[in-house]
Backbone and ligand atoms as CSV (ligand in chain L), in Angstrom:
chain,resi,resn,atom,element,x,y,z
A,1,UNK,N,N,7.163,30.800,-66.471
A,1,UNK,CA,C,8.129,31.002,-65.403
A,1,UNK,C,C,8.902,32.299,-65.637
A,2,UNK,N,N,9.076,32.894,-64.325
A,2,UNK,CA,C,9.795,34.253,-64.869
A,2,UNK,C,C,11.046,34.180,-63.805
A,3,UNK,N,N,12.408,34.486,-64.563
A,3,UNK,CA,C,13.534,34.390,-63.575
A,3,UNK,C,C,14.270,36.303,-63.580
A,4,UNK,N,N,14.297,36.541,-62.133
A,4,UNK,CA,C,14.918,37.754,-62.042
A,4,UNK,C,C,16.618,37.618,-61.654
A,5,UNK,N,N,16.737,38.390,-63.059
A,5,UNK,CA,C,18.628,38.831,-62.824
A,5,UNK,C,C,18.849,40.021,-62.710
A,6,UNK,N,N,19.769,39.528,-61.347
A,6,UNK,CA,C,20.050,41.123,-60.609
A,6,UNK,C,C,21.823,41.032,-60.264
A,7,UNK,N,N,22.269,42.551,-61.325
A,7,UNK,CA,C,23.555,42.738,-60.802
A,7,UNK,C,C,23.979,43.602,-59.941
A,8,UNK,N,N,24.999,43.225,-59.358
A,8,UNK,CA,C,24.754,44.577,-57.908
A,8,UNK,C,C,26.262,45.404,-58.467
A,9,UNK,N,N,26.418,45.875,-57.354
A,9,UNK,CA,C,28.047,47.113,-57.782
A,9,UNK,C,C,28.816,46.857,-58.742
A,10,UNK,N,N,28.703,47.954,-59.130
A,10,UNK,CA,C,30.407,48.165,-60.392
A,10,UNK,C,C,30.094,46.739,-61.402
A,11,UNK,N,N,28.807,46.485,-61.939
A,11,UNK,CA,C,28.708,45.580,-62.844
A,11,UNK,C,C,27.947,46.331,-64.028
A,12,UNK,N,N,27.589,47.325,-63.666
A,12,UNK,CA,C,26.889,48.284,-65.086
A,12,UNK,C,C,28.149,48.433,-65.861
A,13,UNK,N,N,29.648,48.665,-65.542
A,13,UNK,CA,C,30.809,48.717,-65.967
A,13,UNK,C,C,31.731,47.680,-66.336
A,14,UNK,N,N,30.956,46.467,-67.211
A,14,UNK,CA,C,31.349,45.296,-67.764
A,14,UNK,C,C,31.746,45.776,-68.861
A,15,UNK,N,N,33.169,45.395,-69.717
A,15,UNK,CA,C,33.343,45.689,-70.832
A,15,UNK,C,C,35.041,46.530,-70.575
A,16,UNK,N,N,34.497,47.870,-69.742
A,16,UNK,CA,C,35.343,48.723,-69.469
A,16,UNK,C,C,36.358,48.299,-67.635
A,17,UNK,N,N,35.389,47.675,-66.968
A,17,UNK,CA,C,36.293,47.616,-65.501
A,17,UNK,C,C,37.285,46.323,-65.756
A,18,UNK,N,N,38.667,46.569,-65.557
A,18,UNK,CA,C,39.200,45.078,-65.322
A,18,UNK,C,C,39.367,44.225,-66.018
A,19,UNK,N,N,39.709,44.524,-67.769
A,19,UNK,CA,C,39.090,43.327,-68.584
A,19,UNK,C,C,40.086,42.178,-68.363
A,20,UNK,N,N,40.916,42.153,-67.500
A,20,UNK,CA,C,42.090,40.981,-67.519
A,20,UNK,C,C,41.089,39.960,-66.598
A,21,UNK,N,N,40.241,40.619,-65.860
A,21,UNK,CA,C,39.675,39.766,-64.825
A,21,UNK,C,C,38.066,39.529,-65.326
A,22,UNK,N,N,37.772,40.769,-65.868
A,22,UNK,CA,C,36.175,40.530,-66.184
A,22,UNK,C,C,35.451,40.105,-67.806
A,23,UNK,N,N,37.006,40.448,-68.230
A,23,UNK,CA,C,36.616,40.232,-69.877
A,23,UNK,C,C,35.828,41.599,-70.782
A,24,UNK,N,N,35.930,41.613,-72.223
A,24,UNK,CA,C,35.666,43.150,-72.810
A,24,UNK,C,C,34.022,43.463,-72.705
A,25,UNK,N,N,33.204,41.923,-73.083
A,25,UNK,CA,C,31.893,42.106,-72.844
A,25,UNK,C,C,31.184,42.731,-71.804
A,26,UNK,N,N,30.397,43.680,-72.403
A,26,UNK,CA,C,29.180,44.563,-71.377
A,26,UNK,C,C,28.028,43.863,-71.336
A,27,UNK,N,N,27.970,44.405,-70.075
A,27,UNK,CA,C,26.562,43.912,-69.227
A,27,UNK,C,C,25.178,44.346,-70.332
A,28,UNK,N,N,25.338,45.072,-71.113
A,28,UNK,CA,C,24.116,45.156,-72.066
A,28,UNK,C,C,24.400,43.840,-73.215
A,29,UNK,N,N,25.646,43.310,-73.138
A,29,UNK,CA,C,25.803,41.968,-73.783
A,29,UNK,C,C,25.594,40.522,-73.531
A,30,UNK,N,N,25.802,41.330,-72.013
A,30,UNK,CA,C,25.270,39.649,-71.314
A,30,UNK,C,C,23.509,39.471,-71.385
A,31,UNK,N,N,22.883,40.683,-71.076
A,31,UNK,CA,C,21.348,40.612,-71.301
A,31,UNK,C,C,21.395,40.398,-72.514
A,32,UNK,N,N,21.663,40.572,-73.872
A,32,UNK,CA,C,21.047,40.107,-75.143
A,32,UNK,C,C,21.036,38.562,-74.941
A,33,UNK,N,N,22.845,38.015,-74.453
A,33,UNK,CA,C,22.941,36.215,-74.614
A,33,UNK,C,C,21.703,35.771,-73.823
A,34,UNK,N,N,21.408,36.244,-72.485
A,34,UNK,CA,C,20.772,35.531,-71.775
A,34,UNK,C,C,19.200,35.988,-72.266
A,35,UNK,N,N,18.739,37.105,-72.697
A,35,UNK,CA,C,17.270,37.061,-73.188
A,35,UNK,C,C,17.331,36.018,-74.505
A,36,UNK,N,N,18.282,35.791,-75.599
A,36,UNK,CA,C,18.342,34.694,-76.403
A,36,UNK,C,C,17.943,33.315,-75.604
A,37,UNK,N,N,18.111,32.873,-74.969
A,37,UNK,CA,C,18.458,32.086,-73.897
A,37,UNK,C,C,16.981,31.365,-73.481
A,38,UNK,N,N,16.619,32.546,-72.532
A,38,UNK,CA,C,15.003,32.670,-72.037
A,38,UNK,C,C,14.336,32.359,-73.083
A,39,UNK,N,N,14.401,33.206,-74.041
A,39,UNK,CA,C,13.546,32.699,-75.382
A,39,UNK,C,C,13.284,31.174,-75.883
A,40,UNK,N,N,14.317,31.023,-76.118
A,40,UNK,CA,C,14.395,29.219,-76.295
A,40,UNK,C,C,13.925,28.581,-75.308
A,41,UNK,N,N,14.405,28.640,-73.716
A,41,UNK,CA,C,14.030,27.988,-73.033
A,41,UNK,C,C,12.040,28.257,-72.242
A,42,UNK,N,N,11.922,29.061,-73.180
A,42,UNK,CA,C,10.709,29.880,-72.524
A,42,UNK,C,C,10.199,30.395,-71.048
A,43,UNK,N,N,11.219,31.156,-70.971
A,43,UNK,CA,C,11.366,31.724,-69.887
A,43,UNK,C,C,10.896,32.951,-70.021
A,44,UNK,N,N,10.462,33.632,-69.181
A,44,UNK,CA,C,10.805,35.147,-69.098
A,44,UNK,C,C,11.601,36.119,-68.370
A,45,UNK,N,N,12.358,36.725,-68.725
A,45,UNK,CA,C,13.720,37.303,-67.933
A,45,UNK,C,C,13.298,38.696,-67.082
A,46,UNK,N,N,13.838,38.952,-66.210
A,46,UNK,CA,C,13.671,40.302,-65.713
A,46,UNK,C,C,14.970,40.755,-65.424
A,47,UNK,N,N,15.905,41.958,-65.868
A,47,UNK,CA,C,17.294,42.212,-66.143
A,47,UNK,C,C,17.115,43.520,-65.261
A,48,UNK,N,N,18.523,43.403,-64.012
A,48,UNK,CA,C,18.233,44.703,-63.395
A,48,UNK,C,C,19.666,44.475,-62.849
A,49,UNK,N,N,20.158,46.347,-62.701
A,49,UNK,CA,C,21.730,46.431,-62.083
A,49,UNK,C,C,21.375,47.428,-61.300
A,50,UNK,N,N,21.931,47.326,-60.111
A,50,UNK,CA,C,22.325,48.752,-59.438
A,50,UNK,C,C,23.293,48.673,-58.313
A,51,UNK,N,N,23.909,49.540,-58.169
A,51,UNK,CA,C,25.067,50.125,-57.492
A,51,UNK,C,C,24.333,50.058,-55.663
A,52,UNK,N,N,23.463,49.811,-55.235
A,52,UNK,CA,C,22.719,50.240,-54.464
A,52,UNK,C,C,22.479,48.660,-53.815
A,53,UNK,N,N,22.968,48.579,-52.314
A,53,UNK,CA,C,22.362,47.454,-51.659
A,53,UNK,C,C,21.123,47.446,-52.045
A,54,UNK,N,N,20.039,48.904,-50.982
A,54,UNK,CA,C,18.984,48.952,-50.811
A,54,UNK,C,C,17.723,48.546,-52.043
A,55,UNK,N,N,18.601,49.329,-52.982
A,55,UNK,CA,C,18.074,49.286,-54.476
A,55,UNK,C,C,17.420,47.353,-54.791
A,56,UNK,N,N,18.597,46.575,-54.561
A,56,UNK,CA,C,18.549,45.247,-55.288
A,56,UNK,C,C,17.508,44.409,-54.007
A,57,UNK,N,N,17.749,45.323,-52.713
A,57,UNK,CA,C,16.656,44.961,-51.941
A,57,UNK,C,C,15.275,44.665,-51.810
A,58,UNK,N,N,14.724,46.140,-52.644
A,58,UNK,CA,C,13.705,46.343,-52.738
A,58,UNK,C,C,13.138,45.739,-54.035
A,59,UNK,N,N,13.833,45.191,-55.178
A,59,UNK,CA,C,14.264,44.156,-56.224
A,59,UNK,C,C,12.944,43.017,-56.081
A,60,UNK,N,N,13.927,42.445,-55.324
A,60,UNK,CA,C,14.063,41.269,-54.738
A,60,UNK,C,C,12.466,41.365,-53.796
A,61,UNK,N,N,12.337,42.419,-52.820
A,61,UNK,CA,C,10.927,42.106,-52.013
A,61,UNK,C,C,9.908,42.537,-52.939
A,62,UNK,N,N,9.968,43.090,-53.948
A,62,UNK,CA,C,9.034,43.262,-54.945
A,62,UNK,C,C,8.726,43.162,-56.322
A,63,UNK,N,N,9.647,42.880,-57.019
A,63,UNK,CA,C,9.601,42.297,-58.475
A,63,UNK,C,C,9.350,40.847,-58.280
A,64,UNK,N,N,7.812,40.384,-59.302
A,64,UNK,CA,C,7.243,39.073,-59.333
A,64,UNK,C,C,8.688,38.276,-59.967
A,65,UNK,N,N,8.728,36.840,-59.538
A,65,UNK,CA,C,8.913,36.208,-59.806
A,65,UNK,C,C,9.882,34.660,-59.411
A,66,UNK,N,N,9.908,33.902,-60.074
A,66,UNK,CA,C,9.528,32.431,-59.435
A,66,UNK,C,C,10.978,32.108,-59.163
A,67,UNK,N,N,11.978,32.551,-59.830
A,67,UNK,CA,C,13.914,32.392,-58.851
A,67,UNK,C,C,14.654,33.345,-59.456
A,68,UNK,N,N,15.726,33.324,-59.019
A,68,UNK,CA,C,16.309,34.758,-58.663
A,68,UNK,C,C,17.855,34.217,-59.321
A,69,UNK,N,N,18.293,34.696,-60.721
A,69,UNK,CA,C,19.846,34.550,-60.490
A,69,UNK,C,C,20.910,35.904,-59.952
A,70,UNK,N,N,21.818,35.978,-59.284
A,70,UNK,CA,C,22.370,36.982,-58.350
A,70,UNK,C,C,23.548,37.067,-58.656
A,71,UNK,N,N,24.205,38.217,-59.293
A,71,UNK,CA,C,25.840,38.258,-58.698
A,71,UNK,C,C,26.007,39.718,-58.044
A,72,UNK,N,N,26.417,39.481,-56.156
A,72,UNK,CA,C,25.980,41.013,-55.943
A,72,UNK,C,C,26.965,41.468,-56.001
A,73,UNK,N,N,27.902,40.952,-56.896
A,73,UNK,CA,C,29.770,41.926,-56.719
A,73,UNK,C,C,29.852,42.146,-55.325
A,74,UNK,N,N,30.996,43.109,-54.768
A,74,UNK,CA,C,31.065,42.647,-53.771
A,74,UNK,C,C,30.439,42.816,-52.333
A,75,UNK,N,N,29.407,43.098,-52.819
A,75,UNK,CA,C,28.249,42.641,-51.208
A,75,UNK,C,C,28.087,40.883,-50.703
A,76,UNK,N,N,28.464,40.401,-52.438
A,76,UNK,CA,C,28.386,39.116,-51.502
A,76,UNK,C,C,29.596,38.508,-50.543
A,77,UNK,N,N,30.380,39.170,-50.242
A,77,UNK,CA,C,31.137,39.213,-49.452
A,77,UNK,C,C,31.326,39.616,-48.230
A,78,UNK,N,N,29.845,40.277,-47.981
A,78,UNK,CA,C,29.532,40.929,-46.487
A,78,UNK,C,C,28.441,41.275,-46.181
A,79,UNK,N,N,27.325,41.283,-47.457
A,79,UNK,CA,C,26.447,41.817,-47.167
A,79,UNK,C,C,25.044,40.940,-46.573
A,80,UNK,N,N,24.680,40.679,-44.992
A,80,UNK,CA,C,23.843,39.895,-44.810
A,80,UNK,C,C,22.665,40.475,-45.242
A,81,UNK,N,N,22.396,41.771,-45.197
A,81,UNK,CA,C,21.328,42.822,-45.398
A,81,UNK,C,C,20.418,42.186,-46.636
A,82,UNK,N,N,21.655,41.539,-48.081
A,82,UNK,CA,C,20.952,41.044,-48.780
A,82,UNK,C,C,20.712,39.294,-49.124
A,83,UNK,N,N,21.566,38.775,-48.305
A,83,UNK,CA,C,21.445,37.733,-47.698
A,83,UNK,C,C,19.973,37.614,-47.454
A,84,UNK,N,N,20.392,38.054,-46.555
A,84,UNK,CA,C,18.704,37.635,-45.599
A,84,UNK,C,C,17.085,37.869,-46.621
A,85,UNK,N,N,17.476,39.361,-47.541
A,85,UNK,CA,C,16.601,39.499,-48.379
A,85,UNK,C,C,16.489,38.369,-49.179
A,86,UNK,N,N,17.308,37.506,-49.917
A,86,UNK,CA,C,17.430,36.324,-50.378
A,86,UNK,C,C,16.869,35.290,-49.760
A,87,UNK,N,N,17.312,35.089,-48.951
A,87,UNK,CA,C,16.989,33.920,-47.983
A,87,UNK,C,C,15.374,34.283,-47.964
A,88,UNK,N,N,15.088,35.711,-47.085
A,88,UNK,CA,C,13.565,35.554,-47.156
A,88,UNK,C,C,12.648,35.912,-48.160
A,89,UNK,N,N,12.920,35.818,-49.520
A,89,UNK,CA,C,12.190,35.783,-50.620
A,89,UNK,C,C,11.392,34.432,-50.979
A,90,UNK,N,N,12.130,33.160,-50.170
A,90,UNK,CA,C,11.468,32.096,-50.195
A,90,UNK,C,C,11.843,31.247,-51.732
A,91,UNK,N,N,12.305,32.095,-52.454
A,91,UNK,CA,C,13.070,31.329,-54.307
A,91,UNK,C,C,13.972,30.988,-54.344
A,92,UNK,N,N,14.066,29.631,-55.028
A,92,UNK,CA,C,15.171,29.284,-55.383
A,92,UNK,C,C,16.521,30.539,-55.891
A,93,UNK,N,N,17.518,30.193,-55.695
A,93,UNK,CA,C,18.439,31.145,-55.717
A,93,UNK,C,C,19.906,30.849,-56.172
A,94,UNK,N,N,20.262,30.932,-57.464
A,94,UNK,CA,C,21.542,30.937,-57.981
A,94,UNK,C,C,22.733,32.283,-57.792
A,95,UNK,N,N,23.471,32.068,-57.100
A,95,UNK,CA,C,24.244,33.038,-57.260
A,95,UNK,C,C,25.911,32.580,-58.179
A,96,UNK,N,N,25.874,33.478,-58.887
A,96,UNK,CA,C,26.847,33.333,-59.990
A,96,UNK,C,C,28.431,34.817,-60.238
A,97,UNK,N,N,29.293,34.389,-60.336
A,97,UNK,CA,C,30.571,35.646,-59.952
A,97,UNK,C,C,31.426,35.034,-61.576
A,98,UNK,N,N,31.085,36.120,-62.160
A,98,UNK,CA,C,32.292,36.373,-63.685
A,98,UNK,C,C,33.402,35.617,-63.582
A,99,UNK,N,N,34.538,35.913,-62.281
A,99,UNK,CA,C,35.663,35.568,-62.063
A,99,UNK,C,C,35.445,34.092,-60.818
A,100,UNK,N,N,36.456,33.370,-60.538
A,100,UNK,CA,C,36.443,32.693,-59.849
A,100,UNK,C,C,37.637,33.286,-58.590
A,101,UNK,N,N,36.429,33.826,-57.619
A,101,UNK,CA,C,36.450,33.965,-56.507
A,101,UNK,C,C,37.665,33.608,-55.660
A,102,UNK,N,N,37.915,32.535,-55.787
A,102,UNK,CA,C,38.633,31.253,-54.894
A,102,UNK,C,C,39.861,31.408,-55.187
A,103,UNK,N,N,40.338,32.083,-56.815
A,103,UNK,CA,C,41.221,32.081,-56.894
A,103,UNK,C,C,41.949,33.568,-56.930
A,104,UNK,N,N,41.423,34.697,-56.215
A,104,UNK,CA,C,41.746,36.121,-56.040
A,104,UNK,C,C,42.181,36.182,-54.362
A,105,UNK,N,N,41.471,37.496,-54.099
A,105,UNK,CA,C,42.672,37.555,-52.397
A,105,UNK,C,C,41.895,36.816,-51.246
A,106,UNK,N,N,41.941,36.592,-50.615
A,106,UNK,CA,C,41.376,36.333,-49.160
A,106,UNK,C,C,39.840,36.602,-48.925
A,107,UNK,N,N,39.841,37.898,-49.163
A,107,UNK,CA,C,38.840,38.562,-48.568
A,107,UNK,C,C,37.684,38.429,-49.548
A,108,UNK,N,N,37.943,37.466,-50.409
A,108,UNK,CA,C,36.875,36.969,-51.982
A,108,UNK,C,C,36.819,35.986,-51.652
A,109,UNK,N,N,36.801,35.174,-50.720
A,109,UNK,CA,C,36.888,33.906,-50.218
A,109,UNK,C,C,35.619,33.525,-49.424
A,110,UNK,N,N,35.508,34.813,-48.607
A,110,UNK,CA,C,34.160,34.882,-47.459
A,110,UNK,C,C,32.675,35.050,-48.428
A,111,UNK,N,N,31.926,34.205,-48.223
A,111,UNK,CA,C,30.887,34.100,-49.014
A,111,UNK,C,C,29.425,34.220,-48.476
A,112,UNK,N,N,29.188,35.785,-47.709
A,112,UNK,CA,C,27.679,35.647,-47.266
A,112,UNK,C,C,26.624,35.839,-47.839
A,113,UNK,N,N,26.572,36.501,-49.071
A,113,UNK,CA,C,24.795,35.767,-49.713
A,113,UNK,C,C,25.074,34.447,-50.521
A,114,UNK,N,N,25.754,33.687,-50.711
A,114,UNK,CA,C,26.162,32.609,-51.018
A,114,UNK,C,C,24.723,31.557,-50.162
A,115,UNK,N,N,25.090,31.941,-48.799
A,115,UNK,CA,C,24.197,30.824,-47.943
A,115,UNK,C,C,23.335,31.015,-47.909
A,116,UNK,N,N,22.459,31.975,-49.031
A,116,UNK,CA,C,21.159,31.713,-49.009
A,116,UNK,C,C,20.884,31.234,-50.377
A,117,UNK,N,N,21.936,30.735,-51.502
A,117,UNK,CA,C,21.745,30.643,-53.074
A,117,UNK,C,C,21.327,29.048,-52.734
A,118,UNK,N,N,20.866,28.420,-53.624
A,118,UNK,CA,C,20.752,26.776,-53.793
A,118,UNK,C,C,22.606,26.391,-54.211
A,119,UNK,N,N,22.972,27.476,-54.989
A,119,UNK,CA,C,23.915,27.044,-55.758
A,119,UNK,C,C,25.032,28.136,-56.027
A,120,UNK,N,N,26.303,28.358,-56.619
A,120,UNK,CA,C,26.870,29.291,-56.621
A,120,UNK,C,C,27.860,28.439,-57.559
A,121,UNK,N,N,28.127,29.513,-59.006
A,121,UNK,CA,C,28.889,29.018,-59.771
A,121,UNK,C,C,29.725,30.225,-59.840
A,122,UNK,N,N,30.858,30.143,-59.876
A,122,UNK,CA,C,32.100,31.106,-59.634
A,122,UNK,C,C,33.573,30.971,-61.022
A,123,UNK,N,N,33.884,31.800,-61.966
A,123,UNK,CA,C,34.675,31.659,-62.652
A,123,UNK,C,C,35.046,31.402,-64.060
A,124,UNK,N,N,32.983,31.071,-64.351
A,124,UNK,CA,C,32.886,30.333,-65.618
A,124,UNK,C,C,32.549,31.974,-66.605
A,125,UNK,N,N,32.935,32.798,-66.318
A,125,UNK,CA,C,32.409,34.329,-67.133
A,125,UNK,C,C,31.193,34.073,-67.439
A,126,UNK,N,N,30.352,34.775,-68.354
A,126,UNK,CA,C,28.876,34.624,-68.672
A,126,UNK,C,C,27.974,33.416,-68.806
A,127,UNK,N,N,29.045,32.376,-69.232
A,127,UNK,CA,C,28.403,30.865,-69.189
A,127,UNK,C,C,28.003,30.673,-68.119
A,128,UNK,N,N,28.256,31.186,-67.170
A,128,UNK,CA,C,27.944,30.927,-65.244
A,128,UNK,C,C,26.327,31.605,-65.124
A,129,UNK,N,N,26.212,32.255,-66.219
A,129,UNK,CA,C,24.695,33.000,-66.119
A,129,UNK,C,C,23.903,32.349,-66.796
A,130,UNK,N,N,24.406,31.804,-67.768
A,130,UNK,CA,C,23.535,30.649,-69.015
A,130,UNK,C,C,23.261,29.518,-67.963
A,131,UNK,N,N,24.338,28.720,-67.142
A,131,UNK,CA,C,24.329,27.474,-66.688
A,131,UNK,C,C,22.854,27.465,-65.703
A,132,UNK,N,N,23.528,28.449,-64.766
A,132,UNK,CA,C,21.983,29.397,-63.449
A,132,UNK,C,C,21.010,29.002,-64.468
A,133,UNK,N,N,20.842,29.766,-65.610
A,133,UNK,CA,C,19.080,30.064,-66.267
A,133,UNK,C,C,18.973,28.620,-66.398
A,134,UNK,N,N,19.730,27.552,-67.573
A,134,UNK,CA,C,19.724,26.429,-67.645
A,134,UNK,C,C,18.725,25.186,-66.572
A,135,UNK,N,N,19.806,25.685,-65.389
A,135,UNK,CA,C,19.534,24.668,-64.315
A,135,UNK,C,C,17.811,25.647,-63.670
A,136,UNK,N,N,17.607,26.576,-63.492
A,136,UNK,CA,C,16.361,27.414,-62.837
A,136,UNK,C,C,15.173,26.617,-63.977
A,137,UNK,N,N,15.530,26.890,-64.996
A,137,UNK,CA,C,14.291,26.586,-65.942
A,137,UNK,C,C,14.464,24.609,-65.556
A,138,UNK,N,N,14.743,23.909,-65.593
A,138,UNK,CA,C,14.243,22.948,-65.004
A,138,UNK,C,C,13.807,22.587,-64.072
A,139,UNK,N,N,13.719,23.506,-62.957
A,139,UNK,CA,C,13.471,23.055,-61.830
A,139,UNK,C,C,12.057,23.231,-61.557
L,1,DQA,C1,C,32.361,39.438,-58.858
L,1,DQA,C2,C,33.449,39.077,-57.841
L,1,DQA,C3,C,33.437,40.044,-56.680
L,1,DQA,O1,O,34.466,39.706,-55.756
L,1,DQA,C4,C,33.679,41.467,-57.169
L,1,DQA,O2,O,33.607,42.372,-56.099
L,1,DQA,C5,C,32.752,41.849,-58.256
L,1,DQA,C6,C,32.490,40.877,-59.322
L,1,DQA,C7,C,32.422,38.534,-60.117
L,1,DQA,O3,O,31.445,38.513,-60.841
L,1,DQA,O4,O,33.449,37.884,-60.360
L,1,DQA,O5,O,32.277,42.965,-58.333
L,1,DQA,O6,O,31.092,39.254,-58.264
């Protein structure tokens, strides 16, 4: 089984953006926990960031594999463009957010690639990426 993780905007800058909200760990830290992870669970991971709707678009319609964990920062807050890419990839679909959402402004509230995830875990920091792989590899 192979699961693709894809981070979208201003998440290559884990460590350094926001640490009151995002915490000191970098995104090259979260791929070591979670390839540890895959390993055990025998998975195989596919690790990808970019700043770029189009970019995580073309991701998604063309990198093999069998579900998708997602945090698109904040496109998922508007972006149907990748919504819909989600939705029509036909995979199961976790989408997962560092911070909990629910409890920031308003406008973190509106959740459109959300409705194409199976699931959406919001708040739990990197454990929210372990839980996704967790629950994907059983399914
Ligand atoms: C985020 C939450 C989004 O609202 C924000 O724009 C991000 C990160 C999170 O992981 O908590 O870039 O997706």
């Amino acid at each position: 089984m192979k699961v693709l993780v894809l981070n979208g905007p201003n998440l290559g800058t884990l460590g350094r953006r926001e640490p009151e909200v995002y915490g000191t760990k970098t995104l090259a830290d979260l791929e070591k926990v979670l390839n540890n992870r895959a390993r055990e669970l025998g998975v195989e991971l596919g690790f990808r960031q970019s700043n770029h709707e189009g970019q995580l678009i073309d991701w998604i319609e063309s990198e093999p594999s069998d579900a998708i964990i997602v945090n698109p920062g904040a496109l998922s807050h508007y972006s149907l463009a990748l919504a819909d890419a989600l939705r029509g990839s036909g995979k199961p679909v976790v989408e997962v957010h560092i911070s909990n959402v629910f409890r920031r402004e308003p406008e973190r509230h509106r959740m459109v690639t959300a409705t194409a995830a199976k699931g959406v875990i919001s708040g739990l920091g990197f454990d929210g990426y372990l839980a996704a792989l967790d629950y994907l590899a059983r399914t």
